[in-house]
DORO-317183 format. One record per residue (C-alpha): residue in three letters; chain; x, y, z. Coordinates in Angstrom, 2 decimals. Example, Ala and Ser with C-alpha at 12.3 -4.5 7.8 and 13.67 -1.06 7.14 Angstrom:
% residues 2
[zator "ALA" "A" [12.30 -4.50 7.80]]
[zator "SER" "A" [13.67 -1.06 7.14]]
***
This chain:
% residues 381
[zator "UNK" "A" [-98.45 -42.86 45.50]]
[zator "UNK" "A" [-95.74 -45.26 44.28]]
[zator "UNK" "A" [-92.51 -43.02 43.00]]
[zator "UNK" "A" [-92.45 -45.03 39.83]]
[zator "UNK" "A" [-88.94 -43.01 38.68]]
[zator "UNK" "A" [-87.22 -43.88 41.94]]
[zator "UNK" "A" [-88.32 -47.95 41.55]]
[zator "UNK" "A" [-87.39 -48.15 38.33]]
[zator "UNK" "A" [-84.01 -46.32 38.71]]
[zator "UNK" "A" [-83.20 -48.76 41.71]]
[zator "UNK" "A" [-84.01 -51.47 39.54]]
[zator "UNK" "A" [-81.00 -50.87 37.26]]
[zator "UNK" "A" [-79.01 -48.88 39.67]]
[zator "UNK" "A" [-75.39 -49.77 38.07]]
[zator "UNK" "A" [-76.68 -49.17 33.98]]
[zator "UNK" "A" [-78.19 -45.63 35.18]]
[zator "UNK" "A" [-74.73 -44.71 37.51]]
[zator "UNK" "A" [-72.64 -45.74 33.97]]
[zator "UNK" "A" [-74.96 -44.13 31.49]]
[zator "UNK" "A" [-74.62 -41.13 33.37]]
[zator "UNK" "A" [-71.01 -41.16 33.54]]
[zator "UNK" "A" [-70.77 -42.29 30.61]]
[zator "UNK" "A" [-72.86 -38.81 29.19]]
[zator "UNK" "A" [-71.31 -36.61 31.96]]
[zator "UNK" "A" [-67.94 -36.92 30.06]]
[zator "UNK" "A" [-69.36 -35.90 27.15]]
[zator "UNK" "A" [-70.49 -32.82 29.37]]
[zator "UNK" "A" [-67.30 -32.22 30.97]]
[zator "UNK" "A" [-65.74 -31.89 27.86]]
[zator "UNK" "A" [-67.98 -29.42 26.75]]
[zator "UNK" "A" [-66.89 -27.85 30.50]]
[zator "UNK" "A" [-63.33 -27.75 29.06]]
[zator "UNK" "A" [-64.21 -26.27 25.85]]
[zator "UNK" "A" [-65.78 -22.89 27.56]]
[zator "UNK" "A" [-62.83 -23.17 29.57]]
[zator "UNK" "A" [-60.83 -23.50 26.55]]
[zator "UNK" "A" [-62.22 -19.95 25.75]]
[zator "UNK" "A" [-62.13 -18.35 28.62]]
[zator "UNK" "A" [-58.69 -19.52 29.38]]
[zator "UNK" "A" [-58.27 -17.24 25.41]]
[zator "UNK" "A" [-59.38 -14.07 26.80]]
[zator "UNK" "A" [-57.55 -14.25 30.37]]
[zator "UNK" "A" [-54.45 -14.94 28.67]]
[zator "UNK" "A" [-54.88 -12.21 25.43]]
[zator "UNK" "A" [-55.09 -9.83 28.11]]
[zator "UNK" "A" [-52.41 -10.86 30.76]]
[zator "UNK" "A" [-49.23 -9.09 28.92]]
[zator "UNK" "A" [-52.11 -6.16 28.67]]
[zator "UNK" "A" [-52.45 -5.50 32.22]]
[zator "UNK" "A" [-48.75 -6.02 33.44]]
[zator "UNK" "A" [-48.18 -3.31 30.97]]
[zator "UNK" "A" [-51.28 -1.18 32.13]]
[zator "UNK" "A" [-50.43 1.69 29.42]]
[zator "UNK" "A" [-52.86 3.97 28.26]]
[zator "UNK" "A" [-52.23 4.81 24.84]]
[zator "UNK" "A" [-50.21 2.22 22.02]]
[zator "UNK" "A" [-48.89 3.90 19.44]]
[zator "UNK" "A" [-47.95 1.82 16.21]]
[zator "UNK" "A" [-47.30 1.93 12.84]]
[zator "UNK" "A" [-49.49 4.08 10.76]]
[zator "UNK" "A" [-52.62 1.88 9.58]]
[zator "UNK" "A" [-51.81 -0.94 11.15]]
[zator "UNK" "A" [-53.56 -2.70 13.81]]
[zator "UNK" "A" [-50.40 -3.13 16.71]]
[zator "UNK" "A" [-47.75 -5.77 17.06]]
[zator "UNK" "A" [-50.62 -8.03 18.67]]
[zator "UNK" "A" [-52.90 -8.03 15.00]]
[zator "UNK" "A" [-50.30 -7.50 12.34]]
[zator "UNK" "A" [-46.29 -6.34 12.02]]
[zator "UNK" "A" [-45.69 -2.53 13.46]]
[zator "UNK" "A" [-42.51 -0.67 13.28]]
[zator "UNK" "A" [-41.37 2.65 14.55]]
[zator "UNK" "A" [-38.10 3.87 15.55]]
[zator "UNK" "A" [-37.14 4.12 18.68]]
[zator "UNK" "A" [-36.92 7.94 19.12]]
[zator "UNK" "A" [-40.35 8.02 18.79]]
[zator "UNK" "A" [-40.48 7.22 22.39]]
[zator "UNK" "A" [-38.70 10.70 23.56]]
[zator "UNK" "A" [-41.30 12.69 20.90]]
[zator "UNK" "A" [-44.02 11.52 22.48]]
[zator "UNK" "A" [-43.24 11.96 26.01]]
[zator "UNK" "A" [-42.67 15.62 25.05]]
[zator "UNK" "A" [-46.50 15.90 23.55]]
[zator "UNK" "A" [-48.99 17.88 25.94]]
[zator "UNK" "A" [-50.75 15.15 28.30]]
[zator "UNK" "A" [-48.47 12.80 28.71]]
[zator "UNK" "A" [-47.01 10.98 31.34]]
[zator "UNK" "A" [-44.85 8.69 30.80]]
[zator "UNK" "A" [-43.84 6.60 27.58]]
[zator "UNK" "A" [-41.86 3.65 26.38]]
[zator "UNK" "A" [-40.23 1.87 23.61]]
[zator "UNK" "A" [-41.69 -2.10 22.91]]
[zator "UNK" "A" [-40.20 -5.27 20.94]]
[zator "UNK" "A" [-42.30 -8.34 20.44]]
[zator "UNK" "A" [-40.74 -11.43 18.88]]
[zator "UNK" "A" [-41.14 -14.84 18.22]]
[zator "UNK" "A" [-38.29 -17.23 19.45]]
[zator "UNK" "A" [-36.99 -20.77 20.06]]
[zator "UNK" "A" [-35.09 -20.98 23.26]]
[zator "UNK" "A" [-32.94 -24.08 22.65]]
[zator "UNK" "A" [-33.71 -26.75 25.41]]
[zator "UNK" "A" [-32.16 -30.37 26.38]]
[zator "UNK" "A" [-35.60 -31.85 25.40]]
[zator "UNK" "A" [-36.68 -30.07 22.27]]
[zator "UNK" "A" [-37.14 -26.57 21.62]]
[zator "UNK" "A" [-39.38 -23.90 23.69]]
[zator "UNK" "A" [-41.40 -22.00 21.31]]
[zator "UNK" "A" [-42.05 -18.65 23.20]]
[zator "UNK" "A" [-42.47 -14.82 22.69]]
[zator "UNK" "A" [-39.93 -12.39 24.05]]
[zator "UNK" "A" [-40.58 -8.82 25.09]]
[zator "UNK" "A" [-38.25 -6.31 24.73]]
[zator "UNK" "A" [-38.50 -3.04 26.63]]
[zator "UNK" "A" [-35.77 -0.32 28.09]]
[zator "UNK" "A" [-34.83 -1.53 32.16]]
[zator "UNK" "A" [-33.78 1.77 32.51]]
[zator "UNK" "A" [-37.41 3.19 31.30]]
[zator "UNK" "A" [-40.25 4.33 33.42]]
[zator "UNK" "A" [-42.38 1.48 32.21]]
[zator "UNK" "A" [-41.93 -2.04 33.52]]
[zator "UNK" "A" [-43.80 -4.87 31.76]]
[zator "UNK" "A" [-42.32 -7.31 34.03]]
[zator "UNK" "A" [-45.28 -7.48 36.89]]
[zator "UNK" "A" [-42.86 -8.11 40.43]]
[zator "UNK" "A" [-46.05 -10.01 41.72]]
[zator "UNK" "A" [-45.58 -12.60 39.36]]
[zator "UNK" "A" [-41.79 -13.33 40.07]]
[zator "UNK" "A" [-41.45 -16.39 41.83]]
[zator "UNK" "A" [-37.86 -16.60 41.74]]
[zator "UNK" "A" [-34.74 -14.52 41.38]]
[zator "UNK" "A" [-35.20 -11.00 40.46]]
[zator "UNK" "A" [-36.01 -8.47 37.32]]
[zator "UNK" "A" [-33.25 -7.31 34.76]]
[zator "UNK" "A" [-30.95 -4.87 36.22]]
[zator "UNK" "A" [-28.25 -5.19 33.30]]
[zator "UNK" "A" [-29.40 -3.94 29.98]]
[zator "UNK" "A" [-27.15 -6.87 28.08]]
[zator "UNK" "A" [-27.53 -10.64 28.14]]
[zator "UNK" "A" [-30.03 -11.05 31.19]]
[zator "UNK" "A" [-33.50 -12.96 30.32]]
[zator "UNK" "A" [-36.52 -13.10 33.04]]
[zator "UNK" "A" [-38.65 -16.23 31.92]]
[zator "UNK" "A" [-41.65 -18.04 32.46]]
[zator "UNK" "A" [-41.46 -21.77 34.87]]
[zator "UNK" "A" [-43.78 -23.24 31.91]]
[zator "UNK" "A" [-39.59 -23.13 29.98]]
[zator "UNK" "A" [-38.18 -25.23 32.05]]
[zator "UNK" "A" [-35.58 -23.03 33.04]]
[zator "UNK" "A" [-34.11 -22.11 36.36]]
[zator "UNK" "A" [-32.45 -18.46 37.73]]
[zator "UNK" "A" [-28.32 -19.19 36.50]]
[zator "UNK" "A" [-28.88 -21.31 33.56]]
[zator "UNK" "A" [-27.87 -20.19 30.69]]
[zator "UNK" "A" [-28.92 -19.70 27.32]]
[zator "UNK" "A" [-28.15 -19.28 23.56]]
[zator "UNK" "A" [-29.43 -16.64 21.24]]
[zator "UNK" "A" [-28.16 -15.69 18.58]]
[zator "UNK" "A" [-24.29 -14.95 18.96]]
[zator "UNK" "A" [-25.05 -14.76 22.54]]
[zator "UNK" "A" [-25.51 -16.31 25.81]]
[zator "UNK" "A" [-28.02 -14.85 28.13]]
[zator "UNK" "A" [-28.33 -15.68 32.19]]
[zator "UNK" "A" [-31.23 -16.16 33.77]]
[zator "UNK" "A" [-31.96 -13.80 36.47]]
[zator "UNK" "A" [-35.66 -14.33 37.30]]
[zator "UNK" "A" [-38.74 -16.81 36.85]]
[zator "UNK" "A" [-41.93 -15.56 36.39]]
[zator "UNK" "A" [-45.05 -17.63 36.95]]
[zator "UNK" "A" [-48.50 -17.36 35.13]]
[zator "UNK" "A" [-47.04 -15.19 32.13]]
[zator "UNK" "A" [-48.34 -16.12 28.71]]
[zator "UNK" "A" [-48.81 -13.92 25.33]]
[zator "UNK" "A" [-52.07 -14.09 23.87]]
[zator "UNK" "A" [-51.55 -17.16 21.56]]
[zator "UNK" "A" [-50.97 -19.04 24.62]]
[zator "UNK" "A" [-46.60 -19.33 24.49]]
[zator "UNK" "A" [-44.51 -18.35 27.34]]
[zator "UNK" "A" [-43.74 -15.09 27.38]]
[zator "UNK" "A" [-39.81 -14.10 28.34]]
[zator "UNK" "A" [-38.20 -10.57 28.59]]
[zator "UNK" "A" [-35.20 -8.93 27.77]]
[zator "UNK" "A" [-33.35 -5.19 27.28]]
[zator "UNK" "A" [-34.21 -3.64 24.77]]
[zator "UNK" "A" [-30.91 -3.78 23.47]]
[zator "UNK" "A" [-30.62 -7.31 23.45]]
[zator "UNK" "A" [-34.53 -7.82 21.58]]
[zator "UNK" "A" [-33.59 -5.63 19.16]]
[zator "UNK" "A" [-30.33 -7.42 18.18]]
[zator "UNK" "A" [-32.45 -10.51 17.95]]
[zator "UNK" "A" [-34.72 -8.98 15.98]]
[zator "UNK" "A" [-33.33 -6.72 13.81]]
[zator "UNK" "A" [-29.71 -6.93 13.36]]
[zator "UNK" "A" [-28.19 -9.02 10.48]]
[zator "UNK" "A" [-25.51 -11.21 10.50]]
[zator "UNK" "A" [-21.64 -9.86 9.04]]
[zator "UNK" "A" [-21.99 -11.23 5.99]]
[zator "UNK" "A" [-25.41 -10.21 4.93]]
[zator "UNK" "A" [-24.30 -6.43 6.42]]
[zator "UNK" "A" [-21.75 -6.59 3.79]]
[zator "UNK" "A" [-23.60 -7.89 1.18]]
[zator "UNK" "A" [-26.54 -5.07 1.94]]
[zator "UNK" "A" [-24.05 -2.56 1.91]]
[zator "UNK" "A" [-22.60 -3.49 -1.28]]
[zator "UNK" "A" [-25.93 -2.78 -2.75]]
[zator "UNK" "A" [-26.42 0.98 -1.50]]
[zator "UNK" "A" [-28.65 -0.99 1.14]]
[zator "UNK" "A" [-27.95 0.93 4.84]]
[zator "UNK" "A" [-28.26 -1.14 7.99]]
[zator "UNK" "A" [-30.77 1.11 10.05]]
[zator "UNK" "A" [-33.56 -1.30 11.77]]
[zator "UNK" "A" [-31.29 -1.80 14.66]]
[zator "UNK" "A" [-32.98 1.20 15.94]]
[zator "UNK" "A" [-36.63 0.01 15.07]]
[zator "UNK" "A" [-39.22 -1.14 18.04]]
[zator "UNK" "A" [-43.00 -2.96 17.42]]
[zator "UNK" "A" [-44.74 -0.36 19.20]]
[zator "UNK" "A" [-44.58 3.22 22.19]]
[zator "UNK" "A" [-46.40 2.66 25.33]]
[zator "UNK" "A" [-47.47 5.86 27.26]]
[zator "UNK" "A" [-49.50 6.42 30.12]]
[zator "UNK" "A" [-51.41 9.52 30.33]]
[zator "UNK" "A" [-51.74 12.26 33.04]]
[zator "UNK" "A" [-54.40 12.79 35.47]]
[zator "UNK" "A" [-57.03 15.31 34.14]]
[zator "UNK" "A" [-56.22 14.86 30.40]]
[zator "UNK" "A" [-58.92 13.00 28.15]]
[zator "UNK" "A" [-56.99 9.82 26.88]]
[zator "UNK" "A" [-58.87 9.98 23.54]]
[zator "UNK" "A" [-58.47 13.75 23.13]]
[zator "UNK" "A" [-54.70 13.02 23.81]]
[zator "UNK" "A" [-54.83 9.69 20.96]]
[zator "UNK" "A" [-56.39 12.29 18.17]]
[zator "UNK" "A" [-53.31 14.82 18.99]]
[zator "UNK" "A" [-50.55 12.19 18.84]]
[zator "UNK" "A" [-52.48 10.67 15.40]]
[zator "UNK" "A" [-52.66 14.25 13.72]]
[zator "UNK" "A" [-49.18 15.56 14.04]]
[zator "UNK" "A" [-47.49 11.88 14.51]]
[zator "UNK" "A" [-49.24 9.95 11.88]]
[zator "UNK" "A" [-49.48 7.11 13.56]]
[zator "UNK" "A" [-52.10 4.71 14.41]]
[zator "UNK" "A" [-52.79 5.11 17.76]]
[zator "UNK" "A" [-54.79 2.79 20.08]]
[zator "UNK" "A" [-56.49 3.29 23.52]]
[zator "UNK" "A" [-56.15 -0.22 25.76]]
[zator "UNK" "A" [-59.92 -0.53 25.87]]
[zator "UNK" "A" [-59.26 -0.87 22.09]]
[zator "UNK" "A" [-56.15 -2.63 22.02]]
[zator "UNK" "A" [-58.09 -5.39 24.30]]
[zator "UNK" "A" [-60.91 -5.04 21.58]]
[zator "UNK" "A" [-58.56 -6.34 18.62]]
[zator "UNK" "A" [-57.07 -9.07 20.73]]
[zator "UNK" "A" [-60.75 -10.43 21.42]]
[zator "UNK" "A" [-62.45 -9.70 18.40]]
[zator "UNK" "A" [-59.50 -9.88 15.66]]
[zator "UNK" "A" [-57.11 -12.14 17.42]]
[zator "UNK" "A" [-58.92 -14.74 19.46]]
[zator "UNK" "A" [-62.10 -14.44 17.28]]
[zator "UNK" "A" [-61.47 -17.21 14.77]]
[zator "UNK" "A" [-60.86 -19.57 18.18]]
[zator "UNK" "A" [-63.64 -18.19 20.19]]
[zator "UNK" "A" [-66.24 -19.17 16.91]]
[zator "UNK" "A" [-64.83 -22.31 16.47]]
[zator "UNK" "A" [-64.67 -23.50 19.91]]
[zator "UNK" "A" [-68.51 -21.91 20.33]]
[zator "UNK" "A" [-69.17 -24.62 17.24]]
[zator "UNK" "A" [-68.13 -27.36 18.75]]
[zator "UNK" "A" [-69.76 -26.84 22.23]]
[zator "UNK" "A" [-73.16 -26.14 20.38]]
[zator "UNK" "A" [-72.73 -29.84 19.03]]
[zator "UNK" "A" [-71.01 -31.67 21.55]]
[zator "UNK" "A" [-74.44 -29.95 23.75]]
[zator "UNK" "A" [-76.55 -31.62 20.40]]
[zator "UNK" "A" [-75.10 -34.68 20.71]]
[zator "UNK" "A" [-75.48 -35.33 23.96]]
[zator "UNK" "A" [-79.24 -34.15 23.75]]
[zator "UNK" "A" [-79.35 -37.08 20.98]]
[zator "UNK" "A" [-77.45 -39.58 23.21]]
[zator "UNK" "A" [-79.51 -38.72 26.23]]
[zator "UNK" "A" [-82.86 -39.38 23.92]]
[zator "UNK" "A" [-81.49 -42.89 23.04]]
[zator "UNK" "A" [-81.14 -43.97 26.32]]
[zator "UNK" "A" [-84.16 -42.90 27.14]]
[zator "UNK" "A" [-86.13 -44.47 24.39]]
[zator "UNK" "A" [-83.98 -47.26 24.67]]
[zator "UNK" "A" [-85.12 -47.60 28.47]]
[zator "UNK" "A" [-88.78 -46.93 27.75]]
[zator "UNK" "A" [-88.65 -50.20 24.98]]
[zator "UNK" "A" [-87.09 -52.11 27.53]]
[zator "UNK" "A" [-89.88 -52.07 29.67]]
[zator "UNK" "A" [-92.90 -51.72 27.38]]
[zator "UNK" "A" [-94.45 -54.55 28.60]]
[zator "UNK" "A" [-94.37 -53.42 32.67]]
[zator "UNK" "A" [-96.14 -50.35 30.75]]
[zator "UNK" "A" [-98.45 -52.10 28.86]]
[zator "UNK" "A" [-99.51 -53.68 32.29]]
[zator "UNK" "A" [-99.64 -50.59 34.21]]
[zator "UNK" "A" [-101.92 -49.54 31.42]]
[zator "UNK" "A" [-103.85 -52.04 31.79]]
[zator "UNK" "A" [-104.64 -51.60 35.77]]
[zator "UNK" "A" [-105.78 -48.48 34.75]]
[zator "UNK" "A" [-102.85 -46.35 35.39]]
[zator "UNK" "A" [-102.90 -42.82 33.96]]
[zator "UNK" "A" [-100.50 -42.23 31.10]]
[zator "UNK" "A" [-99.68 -39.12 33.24]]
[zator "UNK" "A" [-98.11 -40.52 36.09]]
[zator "UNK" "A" [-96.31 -42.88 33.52]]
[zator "UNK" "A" [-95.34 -39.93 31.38]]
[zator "UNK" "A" [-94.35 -38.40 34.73]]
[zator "UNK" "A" [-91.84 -41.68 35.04]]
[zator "UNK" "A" [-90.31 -41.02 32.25]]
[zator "UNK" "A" [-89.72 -37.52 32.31]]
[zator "UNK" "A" [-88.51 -37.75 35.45]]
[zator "UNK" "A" [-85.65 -40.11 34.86]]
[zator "UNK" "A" [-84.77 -38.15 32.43]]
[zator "UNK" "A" [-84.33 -34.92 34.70]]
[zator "UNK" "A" [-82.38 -37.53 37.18]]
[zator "UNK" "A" [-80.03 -38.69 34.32]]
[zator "UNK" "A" [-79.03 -35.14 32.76]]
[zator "UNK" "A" [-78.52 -34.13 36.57]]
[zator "UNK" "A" [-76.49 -36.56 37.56]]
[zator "UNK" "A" [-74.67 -36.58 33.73]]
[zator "UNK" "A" [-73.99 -33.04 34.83]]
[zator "UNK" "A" [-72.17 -33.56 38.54]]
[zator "UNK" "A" [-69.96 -36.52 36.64]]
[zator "UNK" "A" [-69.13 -33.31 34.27]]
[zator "UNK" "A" [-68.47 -31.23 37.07]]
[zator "UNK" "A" [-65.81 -33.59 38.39]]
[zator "UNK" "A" [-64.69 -34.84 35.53]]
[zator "UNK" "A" [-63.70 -31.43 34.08]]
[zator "UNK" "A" [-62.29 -30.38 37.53]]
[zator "UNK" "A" [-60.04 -33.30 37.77]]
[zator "UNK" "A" [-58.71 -33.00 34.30]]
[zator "UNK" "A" [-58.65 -29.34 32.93]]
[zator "UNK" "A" [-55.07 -28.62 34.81]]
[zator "UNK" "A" [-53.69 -31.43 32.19]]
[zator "UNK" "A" [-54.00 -29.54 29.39]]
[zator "UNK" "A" [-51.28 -27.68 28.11]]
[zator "UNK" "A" [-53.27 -24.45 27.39]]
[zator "UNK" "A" [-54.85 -22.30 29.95]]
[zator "UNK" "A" [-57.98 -23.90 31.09]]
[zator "UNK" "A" [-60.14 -21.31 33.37]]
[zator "UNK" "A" [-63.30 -22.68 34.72]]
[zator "UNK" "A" [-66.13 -20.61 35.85]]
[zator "UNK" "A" [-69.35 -21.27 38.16]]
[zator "UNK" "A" [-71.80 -19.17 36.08]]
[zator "UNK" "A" [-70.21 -21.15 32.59]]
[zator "UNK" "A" [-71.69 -24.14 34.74]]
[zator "UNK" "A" [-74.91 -23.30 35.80]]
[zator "UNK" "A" [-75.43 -21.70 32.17]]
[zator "UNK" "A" [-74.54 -25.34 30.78]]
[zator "UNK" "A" [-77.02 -27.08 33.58]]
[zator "UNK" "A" [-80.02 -24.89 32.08]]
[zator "UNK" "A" [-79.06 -26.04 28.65]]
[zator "UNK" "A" [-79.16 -29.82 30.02]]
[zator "UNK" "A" [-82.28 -29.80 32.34]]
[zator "UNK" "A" [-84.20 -28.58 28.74]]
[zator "UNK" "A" [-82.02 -30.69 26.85]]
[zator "UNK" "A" [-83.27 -33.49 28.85]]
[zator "UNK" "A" [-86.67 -32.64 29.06]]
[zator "UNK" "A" [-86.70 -32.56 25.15]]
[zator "UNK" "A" [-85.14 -35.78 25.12]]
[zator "UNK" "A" [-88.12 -36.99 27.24]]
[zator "UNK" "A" [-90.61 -36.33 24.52]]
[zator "UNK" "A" [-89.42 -39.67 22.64]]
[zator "UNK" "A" [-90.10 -41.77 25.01]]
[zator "UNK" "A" [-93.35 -40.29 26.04]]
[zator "UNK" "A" [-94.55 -40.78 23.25]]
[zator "UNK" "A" [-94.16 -44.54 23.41]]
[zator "UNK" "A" [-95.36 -44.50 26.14]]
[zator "UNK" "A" [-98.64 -43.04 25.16]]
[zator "UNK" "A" [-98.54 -45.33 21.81]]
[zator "UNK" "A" [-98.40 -48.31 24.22]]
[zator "UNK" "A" [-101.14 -50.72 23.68]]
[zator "UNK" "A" [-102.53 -52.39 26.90]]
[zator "UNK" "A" [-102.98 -55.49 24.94]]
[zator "UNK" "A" [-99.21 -55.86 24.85]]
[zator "UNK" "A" [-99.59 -57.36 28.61]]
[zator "UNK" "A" [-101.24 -60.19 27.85]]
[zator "UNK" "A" [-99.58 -60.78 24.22]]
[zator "UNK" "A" [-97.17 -62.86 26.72]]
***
C-alpha cells in the first residue's frame, strides 16, 4: 500500500526540514533549561565534596554559612577535635568579594581555611596551574573563569595578594568563582575594621573581637563511630547546630537551589506546552492545506484510517525530527552560557517520551478534520 506520510512529506520536503527546526529549537531550549538545573545541583555540591567533611558545625539555630549567616570563634575548632569520635577538624570563612579586574569587576566567593590545618578544601586534582597556598599571608589560589594568571597580583583590602595557583571547574553553589585564601587573610577581609572605625568602636566601650570569628568547623569523623551519634554529642554540650553532609547537601538542594529548581521546572512544563500547541498548528495547518487531495481520497473510497494513519504519522516524523534538531542545537550551544550547563542522556530520552505523546496529541486536531472532511469537497472544484 501507498505510504501516504512518506509522499506527502516528500512533497514539501524543505517546509517539513524548517518546521522542524524551527520547533526543535524550541526543544533544545527546553534541553538547556534541565541543564540549567542540573548544572544547580552539580555545582551546590562541588565546594561540598572537595571539602568531604563529615560533620558542619555552625551557629546555634542556624542553617550553615551556605542557608543563612553563621559565626563561631575560631577556638571552637581545637574543642571539637578534643570531643570523643573525632578525627580531624577545621576552622571555615565564606565571603562574598569583588576582585578588581582591567575589564570590570569579578564577583566571586572566597574560602578561607587554615594551610597549616589537616583539612584542605583546595582539591589538587583540580589545579591546573601553579600550586596550593604554602604561605598563610597574601597568597590567593583562583578559579581560570577570573581571568587571572599564577604571579598577577591583586588588591584587597589594604593588601595585595599573589597568585600562586589556578584552579579549574571550581564554583560555589550560586554559580560565582570560588577563590581561597589563609585563614588569616579571609578573616581580615571579613572581619576586621578599618583604623578609624576601631577607634570610633572603642570610644564607645565597643571591643574589637570578630577578628577571631569563622562561618563554620569542619570535622571528619573516625572509623567505627556513628556520625549522627557523634552530631547529638557535639549539639548537647556545644550548643551548636550541627549538620551531617547528607544534610548539609539537603539544604543546598531543597533551601538553596529550590526557588531555581521550581522556577526553571515552570518554564520547561510550558515551553513543553507550547510546543505541543505549535506542533498542533502545523499540523492542522497541513491537514487544511490539503483538504481537497482528502476529500478526493475520500471519495475513491479510501478508509479514513489509513488517512488518519497519514496524519498521525507525520506528526510522529515531525516531533522526531523536532527532537534530533534539539539534540544538536542544545549540544552546540549550552557551553555558551555563562552558568554551568550539564546535559544528560536520560534528561533526553525523558523529554523524547514527553514529545512522541505530545505529538500524538497534537495529531488529534487534524484527525479530526480529516474525519469531518466531506467527499463532496472534490468535486466543489
Amino acid at each position: 500500500m501507498i505510504n501516504l506520510a512518506k509522499r506527502d512529506i516528500e512533497h514539501t520536503l524543505s517546509k517539513f526540514i524548517v518546521t522542524a527546526m524551527g520547533v526543535g529549537m524550541l526543544l533544545g531550549i527546553v534541553l538547556i533549561m534541565i541543564g540549567v538545573y542540573r548544572g544547580l545541583i552539580f555545582e551546590a555540591e562541588i565546594l561540598l565534596n572537595d571539602i568531604n567533611a563529615d560533620l558542619w558545625i555552625v551557629q546555634e539555630n542556624t542553617m550553615g554559612p551556605f542557608a543563612e549567616s553563621s559565626r563561631v570563634y575560631e577556638d571552637m575548632k581545637d574543642i571539637i577535635y578534643v570531643m570523643n569520635g573525632i578525627d580531624k577538624s577545621g576552622a571555615i570563612t565564606f565571603q562574598n568579594i569583588q576582585l578588581p579586574h582591567k575589564d570590570k569587576p569579578v564577583r566571586v566567593v572566597a574560602v578561607g581555611y587554615d594551610i597549616y590545618g589537616s583539612i584542605n578544601p583546595v582539591n589538587p586534582q583540580r589545579i591546573i596551574s601553579g600550586r596550593n597556598m604554602k604561605n598563610d599571608r597574601y597568597e590567593i589560589v583562583v578559579t581560570d573563569k577570573t581571568g587571572f594568571k599564577v604571579d598577577d597580583k591583586i588588591k584587597l583590602g589594604r593588601n595585595a595578594y599573589t597568585v600562586v595557583g589556578v584552579t579549574h571547574n571550581t564554583t560555589s553553589n550560586s554559580g560565582d568563582p570560588l577563590v581561597y585564601l589563609s585563614l588569616k587573610d579571609a578573616q581580615e577581609l571579613q572581619f576586621l575594621y578599618s583604623n578609624k572605625e576601631i577607634q570610633n568602636n572603642e570610644a564607645r566601650g565597643v571591643k574589637n573581637s570578630e577578628s577571631h570569628m569563622v562561618n563554620a568547623i569542619i570535622a571528619t569523623v573516625k572509623d567505627g563511630f556513628e556520625i549522627n551519634e557523634v552530631a547529638q554529642d557535639i549539639k548537647k554540650w556545644q550548643h551548636k547546630s550541627v549538620y551531617t553532609a547528607q544534610q548539609q547537601k539537603e539544604i543546598l538542594t531543597k533551601n538553596v537551589v529550590e526557588k531555581s529548581a521550581k522556577q526553571i521546572g515552570l518554564f520547561t512544563v510550558i515551553l513543553v506546552i507550547v510546543s505541543t500547541i505549535i506542533i498542533a498548528l502545523i499540523i492542522y495547518t497541513m491537514t487544511l492545506e490539503k483538504i481537497k487531495e482528502i476529500s478526493i481520497m475520500k471519495l475513491m473510497g479510501l478508509p479514513n484510517s489509513l488517512i488518519v494513519s497519514m496524519i498521525v504519522k507525520e506528526t510522529l516524523l515531525l516531533g522526531i525530527f523536532a527532537f534530533i534538531f534539539g539534540n544538536i542545537f542544545s549540544h552546540l550551544t549550552y557551553d555558551k552560557f555563562p552558568k554551568r550547563i550539564v546535559l544528560e542522556i536520560p534528561d533526553a530520552f525523558m523529554l523524547f517520551g514527553v514529545i512522541i505523546v505530545a505529538s500524538i496529541l497534537a495529531s488529534f486536531i487534524g484527525v479530526k478534520k480529516v474525519i469531518s472532511a466531506d467527499p463532496a469537497a472534490a468535486i466543489g472544484g
